[in-house]
MOPAC internal coordinates of N, CA, C and O (Angstrom, degrees):
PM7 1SCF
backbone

  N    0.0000 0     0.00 0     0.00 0    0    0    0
  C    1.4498 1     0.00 0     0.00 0    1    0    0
  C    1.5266 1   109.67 1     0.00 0    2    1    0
  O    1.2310 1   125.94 1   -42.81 1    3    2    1
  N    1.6348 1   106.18 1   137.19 1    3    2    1
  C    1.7564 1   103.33 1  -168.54 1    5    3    2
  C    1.7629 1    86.22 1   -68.04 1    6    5    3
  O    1.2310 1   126.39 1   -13.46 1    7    6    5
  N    1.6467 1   105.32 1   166.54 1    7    6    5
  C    1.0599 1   125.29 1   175.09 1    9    7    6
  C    1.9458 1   117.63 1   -79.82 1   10    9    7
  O    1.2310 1   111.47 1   157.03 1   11   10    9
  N    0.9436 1   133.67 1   -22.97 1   11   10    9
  C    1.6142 1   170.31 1   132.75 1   13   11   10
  C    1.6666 1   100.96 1   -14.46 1   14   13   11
  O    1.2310 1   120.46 1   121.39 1   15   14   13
  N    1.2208 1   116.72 1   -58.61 1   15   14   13
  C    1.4880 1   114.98 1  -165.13 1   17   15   14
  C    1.7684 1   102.19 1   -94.40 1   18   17   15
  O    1.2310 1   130.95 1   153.37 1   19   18   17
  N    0.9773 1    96.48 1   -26.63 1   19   18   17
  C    1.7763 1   104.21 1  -174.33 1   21   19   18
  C    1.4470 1   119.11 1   -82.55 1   22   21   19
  O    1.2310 1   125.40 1   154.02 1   23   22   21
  N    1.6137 1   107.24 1   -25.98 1   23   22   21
  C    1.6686 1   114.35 1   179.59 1   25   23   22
  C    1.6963 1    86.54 1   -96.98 1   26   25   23
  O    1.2310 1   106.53 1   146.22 1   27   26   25
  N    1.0101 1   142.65 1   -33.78 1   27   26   25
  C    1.6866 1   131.15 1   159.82 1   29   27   26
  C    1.1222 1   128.14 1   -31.73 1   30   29   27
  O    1.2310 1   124.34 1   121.34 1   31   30   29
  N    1.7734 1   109.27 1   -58.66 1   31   30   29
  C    1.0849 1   125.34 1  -153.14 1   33   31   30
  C    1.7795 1    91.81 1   -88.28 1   34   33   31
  O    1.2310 1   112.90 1   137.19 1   35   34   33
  N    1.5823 1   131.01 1   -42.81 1   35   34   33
  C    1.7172 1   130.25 1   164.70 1   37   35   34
  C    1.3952 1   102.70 1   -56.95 1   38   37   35
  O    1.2310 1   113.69 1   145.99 1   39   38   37
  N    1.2793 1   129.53 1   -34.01 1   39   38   37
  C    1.3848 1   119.10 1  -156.47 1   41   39   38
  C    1.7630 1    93.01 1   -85.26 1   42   41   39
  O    1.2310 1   118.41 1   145.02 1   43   42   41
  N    1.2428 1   120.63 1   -34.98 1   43   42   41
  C    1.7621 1   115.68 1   173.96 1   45   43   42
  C    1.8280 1   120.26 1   -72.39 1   46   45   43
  O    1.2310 1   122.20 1   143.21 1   47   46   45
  N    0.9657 1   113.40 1   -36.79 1   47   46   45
  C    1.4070 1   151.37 1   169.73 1   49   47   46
  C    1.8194 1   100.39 1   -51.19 1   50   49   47
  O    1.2310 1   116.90 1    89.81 1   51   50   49
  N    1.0242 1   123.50 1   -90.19 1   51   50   49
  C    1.8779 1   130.44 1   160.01 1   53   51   50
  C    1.4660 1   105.95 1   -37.11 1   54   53   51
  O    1.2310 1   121.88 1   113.72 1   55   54   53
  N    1.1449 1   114.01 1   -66.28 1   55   54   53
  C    1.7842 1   116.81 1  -165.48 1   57   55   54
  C    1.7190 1   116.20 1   -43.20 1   58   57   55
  O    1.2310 1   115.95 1   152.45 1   59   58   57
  N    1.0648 1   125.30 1   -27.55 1   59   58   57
  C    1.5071 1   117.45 1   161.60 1   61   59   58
  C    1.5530 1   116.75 1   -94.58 1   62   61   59
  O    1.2310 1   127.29 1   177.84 1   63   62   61
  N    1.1632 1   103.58 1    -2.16 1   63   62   61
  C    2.2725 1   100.79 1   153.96 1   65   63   62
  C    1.2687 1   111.72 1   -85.21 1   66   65   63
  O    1.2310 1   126.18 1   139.88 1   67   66   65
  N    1.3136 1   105.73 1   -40.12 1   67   66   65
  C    1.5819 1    91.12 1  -158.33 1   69   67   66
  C    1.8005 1   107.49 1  -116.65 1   70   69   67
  O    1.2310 1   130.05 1  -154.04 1   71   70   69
  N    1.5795 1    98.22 1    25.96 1   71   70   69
  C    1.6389 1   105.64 1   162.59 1   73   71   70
  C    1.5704 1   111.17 1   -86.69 1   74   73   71
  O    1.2310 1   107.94 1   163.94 1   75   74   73
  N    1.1354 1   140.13 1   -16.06 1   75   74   73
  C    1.3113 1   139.61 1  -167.51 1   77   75   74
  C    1.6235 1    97.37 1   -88.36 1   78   77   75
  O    1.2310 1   124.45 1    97.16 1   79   78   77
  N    1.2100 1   109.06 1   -82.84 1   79   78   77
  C    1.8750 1   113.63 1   169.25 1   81   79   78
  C    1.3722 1   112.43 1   -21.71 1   82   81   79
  O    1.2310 1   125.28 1   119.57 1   83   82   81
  N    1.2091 1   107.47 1   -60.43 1   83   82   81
  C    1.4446 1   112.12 1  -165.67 1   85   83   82
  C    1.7909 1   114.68 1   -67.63 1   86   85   83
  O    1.2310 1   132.00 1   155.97 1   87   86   85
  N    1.4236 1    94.44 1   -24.03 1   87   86   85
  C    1.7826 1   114.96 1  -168.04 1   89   87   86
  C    2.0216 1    88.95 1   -82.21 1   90   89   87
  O    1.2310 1   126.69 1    90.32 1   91   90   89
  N    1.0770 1   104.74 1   -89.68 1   91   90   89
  C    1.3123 1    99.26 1   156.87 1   93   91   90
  C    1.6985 1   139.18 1   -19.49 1   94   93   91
  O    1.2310 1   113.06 1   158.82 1   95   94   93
  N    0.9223 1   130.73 1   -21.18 1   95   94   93
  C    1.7880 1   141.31 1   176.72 1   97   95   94
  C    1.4181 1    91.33 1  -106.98 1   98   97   95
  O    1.2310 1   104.65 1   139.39 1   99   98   97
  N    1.3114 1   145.97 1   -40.61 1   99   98   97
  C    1.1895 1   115.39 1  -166.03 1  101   99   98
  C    1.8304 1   103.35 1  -102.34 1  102  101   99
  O    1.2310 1   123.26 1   165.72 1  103  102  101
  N    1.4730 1   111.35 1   -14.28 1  103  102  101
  C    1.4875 1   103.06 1   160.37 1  105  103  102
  C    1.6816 1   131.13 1   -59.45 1  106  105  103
  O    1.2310 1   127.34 1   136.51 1  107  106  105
  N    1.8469 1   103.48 1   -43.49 1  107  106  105
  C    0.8717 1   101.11 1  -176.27 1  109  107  106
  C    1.7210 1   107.41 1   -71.57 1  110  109  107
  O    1.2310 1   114.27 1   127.67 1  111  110  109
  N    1.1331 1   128.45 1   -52.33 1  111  110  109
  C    0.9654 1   141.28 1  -177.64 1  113  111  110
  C    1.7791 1   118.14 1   -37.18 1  114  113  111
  O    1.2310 1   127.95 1   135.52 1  115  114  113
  N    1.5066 1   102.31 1   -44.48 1  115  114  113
  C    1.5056 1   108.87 1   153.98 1  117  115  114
  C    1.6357 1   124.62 1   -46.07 1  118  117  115
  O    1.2310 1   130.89 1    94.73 1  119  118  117
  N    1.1741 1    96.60 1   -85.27 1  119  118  117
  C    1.6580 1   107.25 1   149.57 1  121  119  118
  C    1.2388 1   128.32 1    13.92 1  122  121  119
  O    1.2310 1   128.11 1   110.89 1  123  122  121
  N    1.5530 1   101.99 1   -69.11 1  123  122  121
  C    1.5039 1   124.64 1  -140.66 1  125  123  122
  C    1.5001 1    88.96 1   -91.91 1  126  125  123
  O    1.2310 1   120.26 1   144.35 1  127  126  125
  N    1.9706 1   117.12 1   -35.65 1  127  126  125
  C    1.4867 1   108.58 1  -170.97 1  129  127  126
  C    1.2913 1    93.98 1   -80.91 1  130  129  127
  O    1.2310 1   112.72 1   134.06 1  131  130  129
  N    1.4956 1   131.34 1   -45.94 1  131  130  129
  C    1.3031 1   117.28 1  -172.02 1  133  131  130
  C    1.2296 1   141.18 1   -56.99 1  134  133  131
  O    1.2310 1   121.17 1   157.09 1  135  134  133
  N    1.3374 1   115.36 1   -22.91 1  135  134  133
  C    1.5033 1   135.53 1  -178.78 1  137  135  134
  C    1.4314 1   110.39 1   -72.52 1  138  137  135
  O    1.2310 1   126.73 1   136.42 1  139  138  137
  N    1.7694 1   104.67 1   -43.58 1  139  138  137
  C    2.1643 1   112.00 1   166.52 1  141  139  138
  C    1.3859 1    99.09 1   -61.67 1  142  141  139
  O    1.2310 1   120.40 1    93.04 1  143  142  141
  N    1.2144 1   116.84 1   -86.96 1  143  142  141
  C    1.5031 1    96.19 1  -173.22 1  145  143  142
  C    1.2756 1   147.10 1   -74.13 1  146  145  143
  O    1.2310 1   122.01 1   157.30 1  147  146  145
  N    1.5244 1   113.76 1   -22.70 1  147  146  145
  C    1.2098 1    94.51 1  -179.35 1  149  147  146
  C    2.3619 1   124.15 1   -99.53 1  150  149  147
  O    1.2310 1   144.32 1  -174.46 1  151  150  149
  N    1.2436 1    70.33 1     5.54 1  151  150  149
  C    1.6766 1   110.36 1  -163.83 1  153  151  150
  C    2.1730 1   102.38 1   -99.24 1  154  153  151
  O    1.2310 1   124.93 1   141.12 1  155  154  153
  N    1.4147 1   108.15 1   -38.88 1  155  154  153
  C    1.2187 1   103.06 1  -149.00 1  157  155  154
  C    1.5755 1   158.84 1   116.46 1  158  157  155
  O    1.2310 1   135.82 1   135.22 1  159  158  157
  N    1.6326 1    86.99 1   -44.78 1  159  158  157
  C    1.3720 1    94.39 1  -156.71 1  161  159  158
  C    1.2385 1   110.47 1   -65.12 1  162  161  159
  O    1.2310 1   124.17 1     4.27 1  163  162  161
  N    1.7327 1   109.60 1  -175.73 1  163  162  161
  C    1.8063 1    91.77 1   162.28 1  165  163  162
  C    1.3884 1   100.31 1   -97.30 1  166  165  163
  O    1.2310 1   132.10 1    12.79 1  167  166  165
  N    1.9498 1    94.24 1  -167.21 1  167  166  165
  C    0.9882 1   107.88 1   164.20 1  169  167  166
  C    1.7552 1   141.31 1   -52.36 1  170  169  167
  O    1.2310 1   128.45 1   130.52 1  171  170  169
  N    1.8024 1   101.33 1   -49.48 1  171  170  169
  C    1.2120 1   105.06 1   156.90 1  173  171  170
  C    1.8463 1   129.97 1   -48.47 1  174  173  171
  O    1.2310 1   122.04 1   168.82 1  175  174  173
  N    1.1973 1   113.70 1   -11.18 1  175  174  173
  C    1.1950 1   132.34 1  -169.45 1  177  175  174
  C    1.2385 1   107.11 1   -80.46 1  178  177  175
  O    1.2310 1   114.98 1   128.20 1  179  178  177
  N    1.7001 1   127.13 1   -51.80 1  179  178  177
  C    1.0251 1   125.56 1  -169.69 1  181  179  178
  C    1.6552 1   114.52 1  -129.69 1  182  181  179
  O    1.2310 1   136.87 1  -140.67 1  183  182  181
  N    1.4855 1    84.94 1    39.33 1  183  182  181
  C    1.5902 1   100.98 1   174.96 1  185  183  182
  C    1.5083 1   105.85 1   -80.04 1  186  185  183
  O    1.2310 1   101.38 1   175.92 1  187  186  185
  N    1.3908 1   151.53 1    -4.08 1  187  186  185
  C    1.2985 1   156.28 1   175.69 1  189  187  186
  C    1.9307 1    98.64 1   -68.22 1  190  189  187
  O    1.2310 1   125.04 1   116.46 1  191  190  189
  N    1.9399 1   107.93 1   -63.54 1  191  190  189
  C    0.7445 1    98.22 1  -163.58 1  193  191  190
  C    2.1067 1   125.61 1   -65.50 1  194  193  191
  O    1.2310 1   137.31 1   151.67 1  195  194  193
  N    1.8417 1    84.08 1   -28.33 1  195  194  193
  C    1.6815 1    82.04 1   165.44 1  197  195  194
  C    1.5581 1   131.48 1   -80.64 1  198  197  195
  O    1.2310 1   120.19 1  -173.06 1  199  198  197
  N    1.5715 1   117.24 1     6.94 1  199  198  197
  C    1.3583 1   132.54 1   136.27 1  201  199  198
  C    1.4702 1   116.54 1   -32.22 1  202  201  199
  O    1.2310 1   134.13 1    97.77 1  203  202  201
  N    1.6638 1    90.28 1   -82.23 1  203  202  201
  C    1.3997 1    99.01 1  -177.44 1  205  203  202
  C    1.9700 1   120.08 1   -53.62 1  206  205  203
  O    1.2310 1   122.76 1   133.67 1  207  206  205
  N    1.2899 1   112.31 1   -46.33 1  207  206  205
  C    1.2025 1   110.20 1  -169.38 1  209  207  206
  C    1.6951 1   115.98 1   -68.50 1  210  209  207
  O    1.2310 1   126.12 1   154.83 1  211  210  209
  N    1.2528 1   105.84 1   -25.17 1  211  210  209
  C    2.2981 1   120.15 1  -172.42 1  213  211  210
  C    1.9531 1    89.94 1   -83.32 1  214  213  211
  O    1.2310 1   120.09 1   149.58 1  215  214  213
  N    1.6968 1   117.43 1   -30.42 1  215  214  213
  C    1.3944 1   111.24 1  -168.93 1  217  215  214
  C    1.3167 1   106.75 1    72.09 1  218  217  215
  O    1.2310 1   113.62 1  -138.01 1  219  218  217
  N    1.4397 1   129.67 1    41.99 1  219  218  217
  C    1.3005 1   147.41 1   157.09 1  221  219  218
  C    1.6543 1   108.98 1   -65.85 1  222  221  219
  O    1.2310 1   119.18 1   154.25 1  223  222  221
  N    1.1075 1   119.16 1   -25.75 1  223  222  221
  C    1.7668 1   125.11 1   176.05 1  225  223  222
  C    1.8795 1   105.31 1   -75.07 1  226  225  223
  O    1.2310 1   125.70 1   173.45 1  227  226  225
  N    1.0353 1   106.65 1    -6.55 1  227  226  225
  C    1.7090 1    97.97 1  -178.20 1  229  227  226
  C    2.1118 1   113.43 1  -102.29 1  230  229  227
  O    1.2310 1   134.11 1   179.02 1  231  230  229
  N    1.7873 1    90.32 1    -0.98 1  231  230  229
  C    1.5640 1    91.89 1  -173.41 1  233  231  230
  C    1.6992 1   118.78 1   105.96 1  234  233  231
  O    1.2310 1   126.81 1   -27.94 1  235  234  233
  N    1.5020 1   104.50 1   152.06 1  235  234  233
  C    1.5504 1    92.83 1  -179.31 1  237  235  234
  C    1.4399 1   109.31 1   -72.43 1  238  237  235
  O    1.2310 1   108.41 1   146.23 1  239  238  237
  N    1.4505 1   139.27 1   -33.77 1  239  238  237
  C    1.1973 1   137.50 1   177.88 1  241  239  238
  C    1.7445 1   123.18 1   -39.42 1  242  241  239
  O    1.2310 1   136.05 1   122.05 1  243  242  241
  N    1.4289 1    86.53 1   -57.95 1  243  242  241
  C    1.8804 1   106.90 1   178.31 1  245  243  242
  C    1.2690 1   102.48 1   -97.97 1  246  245  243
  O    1.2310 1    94.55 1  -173.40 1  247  246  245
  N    1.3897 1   161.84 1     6.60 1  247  246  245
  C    1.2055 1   150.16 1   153.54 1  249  247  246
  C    2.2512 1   110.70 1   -65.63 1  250  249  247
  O    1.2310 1   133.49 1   179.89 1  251  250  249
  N    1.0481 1    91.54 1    -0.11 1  251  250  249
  C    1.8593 1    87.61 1  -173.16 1  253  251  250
  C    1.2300 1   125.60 1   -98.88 1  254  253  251
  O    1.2310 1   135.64 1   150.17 1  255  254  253
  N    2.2809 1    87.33 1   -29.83 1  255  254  253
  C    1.4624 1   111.40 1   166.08 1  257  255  254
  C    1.6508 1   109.94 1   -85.52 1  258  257  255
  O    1.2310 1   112.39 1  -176.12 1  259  258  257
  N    0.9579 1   131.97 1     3.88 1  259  258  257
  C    1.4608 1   131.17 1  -157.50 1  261  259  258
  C    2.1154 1    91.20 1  -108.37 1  262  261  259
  O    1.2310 1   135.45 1   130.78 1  263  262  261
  N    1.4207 1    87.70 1   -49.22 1  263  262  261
  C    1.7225 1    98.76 1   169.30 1  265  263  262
  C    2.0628 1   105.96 1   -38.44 1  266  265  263
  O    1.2310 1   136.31 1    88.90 1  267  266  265
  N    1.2617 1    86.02 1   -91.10 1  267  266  265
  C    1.5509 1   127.70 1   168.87 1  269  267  266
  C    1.6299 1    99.76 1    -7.62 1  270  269  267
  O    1.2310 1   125.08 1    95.58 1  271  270  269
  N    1.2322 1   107.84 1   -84.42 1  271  270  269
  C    1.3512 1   123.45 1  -174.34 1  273  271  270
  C    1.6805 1   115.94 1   -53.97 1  274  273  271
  O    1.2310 1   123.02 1   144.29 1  275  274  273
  N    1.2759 1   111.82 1   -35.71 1  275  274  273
  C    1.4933 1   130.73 1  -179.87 1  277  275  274
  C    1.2513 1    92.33 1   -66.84 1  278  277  275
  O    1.2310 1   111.05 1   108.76 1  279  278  277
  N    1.5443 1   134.45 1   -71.24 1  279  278  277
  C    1.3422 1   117.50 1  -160.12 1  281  279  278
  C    1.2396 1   127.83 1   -81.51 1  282  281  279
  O    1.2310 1   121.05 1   178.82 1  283  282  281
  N    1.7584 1   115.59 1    -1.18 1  283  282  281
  C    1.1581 1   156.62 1   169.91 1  285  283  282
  C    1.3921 1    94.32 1   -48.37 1  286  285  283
  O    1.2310 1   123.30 1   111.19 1  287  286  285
  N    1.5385 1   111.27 1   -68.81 1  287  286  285
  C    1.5491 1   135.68 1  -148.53 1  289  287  286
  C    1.5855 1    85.94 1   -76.36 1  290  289  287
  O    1.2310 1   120.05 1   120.53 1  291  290  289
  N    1.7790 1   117.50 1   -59.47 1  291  290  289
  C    1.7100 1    87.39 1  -170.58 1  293  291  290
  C    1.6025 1   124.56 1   -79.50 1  294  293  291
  O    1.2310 1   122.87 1   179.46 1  295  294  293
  N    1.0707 1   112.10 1    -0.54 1  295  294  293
  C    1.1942 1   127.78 1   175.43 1  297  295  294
  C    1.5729 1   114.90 1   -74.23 1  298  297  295
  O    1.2310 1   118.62 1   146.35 1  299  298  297
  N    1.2260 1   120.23 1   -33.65 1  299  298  297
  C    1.8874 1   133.82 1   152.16 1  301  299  298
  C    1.4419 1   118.36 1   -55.92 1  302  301  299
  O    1.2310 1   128.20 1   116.07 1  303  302  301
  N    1.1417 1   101.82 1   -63.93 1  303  302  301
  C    1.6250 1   114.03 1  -179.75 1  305  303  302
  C    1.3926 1    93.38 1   -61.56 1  306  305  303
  O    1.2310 1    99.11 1    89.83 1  307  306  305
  N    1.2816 1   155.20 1   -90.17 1  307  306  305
  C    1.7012 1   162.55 1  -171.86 1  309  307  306
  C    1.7902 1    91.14 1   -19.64 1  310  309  307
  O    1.2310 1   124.21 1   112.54 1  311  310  309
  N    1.2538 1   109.53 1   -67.46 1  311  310  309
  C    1.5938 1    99.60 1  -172.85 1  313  311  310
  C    1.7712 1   111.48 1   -75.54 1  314  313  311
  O    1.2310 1   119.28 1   140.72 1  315  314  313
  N    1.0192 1   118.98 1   -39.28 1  315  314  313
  C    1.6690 1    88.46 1   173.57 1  317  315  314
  C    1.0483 1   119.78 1   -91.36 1  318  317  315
  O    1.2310 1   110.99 1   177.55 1  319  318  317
  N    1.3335 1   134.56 1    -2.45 1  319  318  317
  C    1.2065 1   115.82 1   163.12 1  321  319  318
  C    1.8707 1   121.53 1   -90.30 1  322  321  319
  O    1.2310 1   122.25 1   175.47 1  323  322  321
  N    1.1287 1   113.29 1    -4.53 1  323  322  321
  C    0.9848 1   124.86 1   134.74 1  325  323  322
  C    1.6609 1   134.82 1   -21.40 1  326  325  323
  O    1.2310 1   139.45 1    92.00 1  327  326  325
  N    1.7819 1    79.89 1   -88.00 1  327  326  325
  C    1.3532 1    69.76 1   167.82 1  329  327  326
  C    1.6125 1   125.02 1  -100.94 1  330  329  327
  O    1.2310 1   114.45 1  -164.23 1  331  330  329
  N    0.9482 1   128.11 1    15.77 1  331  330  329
  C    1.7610 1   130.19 1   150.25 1  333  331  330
  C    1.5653 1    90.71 1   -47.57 1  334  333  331
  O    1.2310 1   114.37 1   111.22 1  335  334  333
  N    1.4998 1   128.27 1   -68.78 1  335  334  333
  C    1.4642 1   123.57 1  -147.96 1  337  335  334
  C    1.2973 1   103.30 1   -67.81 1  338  337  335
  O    1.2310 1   119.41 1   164.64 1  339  338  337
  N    2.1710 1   118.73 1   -15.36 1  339  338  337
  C    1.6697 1    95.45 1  -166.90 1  341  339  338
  C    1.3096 1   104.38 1   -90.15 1  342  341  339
  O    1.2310 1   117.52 1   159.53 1  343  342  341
  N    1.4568 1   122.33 1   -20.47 1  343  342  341
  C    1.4466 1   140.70 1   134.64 1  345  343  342
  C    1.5082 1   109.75 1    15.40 1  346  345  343
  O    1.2310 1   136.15 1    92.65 1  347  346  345
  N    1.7062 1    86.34 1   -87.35 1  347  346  345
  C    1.6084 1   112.51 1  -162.55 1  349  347  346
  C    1.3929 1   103.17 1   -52.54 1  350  349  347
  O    1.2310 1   122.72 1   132.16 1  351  350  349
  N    1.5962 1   112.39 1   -47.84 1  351  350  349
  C    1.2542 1   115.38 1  -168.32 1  353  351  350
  C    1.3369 1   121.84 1   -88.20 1  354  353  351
  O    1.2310 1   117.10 1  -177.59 1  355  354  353
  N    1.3325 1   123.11 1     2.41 1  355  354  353
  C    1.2421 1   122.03 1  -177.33 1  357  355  354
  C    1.9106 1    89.61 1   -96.46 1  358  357  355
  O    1.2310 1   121.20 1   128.52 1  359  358  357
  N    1.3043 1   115.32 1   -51.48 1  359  358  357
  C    1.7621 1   112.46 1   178.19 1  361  359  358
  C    1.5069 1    95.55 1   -50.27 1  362  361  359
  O    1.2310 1   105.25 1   102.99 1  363  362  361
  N    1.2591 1   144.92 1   -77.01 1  363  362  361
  C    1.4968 1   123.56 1  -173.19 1  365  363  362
  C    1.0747 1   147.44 1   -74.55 1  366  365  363
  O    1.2310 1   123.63 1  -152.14 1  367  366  365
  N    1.5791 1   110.65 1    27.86 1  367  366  365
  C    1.1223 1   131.29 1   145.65 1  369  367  366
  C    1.4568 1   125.07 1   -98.37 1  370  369  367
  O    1.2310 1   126.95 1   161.36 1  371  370  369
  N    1.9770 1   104.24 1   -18.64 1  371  370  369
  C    1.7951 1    98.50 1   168.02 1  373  371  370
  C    1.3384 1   104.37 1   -83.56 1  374  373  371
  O    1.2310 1   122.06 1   179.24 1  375  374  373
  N    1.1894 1   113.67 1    -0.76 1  375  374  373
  C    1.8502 1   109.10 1  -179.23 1  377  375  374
  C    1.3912 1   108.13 1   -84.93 1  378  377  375
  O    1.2310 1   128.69 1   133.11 1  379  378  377
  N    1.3222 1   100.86 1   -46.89 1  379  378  377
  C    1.8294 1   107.44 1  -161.62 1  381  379  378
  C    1.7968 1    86.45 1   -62.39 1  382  381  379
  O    1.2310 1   110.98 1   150.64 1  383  382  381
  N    1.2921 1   134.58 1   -29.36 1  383  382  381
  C    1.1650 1   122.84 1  -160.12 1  385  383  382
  C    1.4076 1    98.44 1   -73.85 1  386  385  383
  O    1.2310 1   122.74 1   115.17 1  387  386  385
  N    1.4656 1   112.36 1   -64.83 1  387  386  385
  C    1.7368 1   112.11 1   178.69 1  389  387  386
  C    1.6948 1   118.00 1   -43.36 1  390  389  387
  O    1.2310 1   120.10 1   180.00 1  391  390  389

């Protein structure tokens, strides 16, 4: 089986698990820097949102897998879609040539 249809077909397959986590960690995480500096607050202030973003609300047990799996997930998505796109772009450049 080409390699092309199979990192497509995992890379569509994962992408609605690990869009929420991932959508979520880098909101809060935005957030969380913007509010210290450009906002003020303290730390105690926007200690909720780095709750939410470390996954400290699920417990010390499941907070390591919640890590784990998160960077797991963008670290999957980054490489095949990757290379899906060098894919794309390497076929329309042997086309534009023909």
């Amino acid at each position: 089986m080409k390699l092309q249809p199979l990192f497509r077909k995992l890379h569509r397959t994962l992408a609605p698990i690990v869009l929420l986590p991932l959508l979520t960690t880098a909101i809060t995480g935005v957030v969380y820097r913007l509010s210290k500096d450009w906002f003020g607050l303290s730390r105690d202030q926007v200690h909720i949102l780095m709750t939410i973003h470390e996954g400290e609300y699920l417990g010390p047990t499941l907070e390591p897998f919640y890590v784990l799996l998160n960077g797991l997930g963008l670290l999957w998505m980054l490489v095949t879609g990757s290379v899906m796109a060098f894919q794309h772009f390497m076929r329309s450049r042997k086309s534009a040539k023909s």
